[in-house]
MARKOL-213971 format. One line per 10 residues: number of its first residue (from 1); for each residue y, z, x of N, C-alpha, C. Coordinates in steps of 0.001 Angstrom, whole numbers, plus 500000, padded with zeros to 6 digits. Layout:
// residues N
NUM	Y,Z,X,Y,Z,X,Y,Z,X; ...
***
This chain:
// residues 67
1	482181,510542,496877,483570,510153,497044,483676,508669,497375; 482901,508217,498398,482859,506939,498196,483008,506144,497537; 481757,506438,496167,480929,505223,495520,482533,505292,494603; 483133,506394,494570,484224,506913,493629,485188,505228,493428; 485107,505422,495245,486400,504570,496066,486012,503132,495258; 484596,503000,495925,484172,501605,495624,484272,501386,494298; 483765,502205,493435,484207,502218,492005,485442,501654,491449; 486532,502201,491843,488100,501998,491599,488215,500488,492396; 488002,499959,493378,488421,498770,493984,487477,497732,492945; 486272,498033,492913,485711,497019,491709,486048,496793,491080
11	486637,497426,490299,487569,497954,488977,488790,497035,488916; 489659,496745,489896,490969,496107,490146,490916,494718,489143; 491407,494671,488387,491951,492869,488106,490651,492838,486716; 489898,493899,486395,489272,494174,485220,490337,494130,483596; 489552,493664,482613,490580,493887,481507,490020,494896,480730; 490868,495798,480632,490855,497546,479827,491054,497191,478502; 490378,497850,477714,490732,497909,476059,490759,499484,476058; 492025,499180,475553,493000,500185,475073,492724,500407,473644; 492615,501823,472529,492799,501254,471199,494169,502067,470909; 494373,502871,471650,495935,503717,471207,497055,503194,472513
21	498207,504123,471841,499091,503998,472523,499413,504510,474050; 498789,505926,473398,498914,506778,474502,497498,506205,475822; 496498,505451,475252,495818,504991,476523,495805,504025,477446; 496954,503361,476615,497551,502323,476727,498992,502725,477757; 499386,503791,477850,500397,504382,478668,499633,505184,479846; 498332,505933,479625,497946,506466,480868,497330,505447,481420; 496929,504461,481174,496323,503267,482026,497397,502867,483190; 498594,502154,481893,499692,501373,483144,500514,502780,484064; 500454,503930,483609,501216,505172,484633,499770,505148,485168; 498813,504990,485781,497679,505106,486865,498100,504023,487930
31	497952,502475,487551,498100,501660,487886,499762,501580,488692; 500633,502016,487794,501833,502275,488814,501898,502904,490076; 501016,504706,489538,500552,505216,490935,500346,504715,491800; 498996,504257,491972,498779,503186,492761,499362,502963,493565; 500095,501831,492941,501169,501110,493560,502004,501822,494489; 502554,502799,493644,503553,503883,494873,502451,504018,495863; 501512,504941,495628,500842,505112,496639,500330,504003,498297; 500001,502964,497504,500318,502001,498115,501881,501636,499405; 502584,501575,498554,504275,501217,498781,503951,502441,500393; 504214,503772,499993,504838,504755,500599,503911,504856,501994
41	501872,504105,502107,501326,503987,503034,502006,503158,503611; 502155,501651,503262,502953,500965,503645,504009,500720,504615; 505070,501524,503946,506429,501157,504268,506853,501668,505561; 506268,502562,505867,506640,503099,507365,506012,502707,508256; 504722,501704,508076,504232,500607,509279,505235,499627,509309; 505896,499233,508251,506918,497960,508143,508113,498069,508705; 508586,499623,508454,509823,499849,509149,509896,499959,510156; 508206,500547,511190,508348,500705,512569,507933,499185,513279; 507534,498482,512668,507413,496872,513022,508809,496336,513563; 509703,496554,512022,510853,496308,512193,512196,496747,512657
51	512067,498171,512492,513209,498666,513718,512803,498901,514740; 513067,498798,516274,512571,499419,517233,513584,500146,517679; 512910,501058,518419,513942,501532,519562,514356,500985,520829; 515357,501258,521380,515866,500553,522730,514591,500814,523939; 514046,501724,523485,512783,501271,525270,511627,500582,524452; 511269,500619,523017,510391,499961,522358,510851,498278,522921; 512135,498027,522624,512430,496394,522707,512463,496049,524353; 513239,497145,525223,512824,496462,526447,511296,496878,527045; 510356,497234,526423,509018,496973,526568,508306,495682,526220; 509056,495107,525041,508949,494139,524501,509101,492637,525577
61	510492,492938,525593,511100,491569,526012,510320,491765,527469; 510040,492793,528311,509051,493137,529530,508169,492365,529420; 507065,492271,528608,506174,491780,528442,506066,490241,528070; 507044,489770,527371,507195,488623,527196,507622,487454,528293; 508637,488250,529439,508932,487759,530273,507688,487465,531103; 506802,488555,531578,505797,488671,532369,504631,487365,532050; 504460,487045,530799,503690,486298,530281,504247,484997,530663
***
């Protein structure tokens, strides 16, 4: 499973020859995956960065003062 992983990250920014259409469509729908997959790990570290809650921020500004 690993070498799988390491496999696929090597892989990144490689140029694919395609000779049809259709491999040429499951390539870029993989590569989109990805991406979502990516996005959806993402986005909910970003949102909890960026919204806080009211004892999240006065923990915050707590600490800042203290410093």
């Amino acid at each position: 499973m690993l070498d799988l992983i390491r496999q696929l990250f090597g892989s990144v920014g490689d140029v694919v020859k395609v000779y049809t259409l259709v491999d040429f469509y499951n390539y870029i729908k993989a590569v989109e995956y990805l991406i979502c997959v990516a996005f959806f790990a993402i986005f909910p570290l970003f949102y909890k960065y960026v919204i806080k809650t009211p004892s999240e921020r006065e923990a915050d500004s707590f600490t800042r003062v203290s410093e």
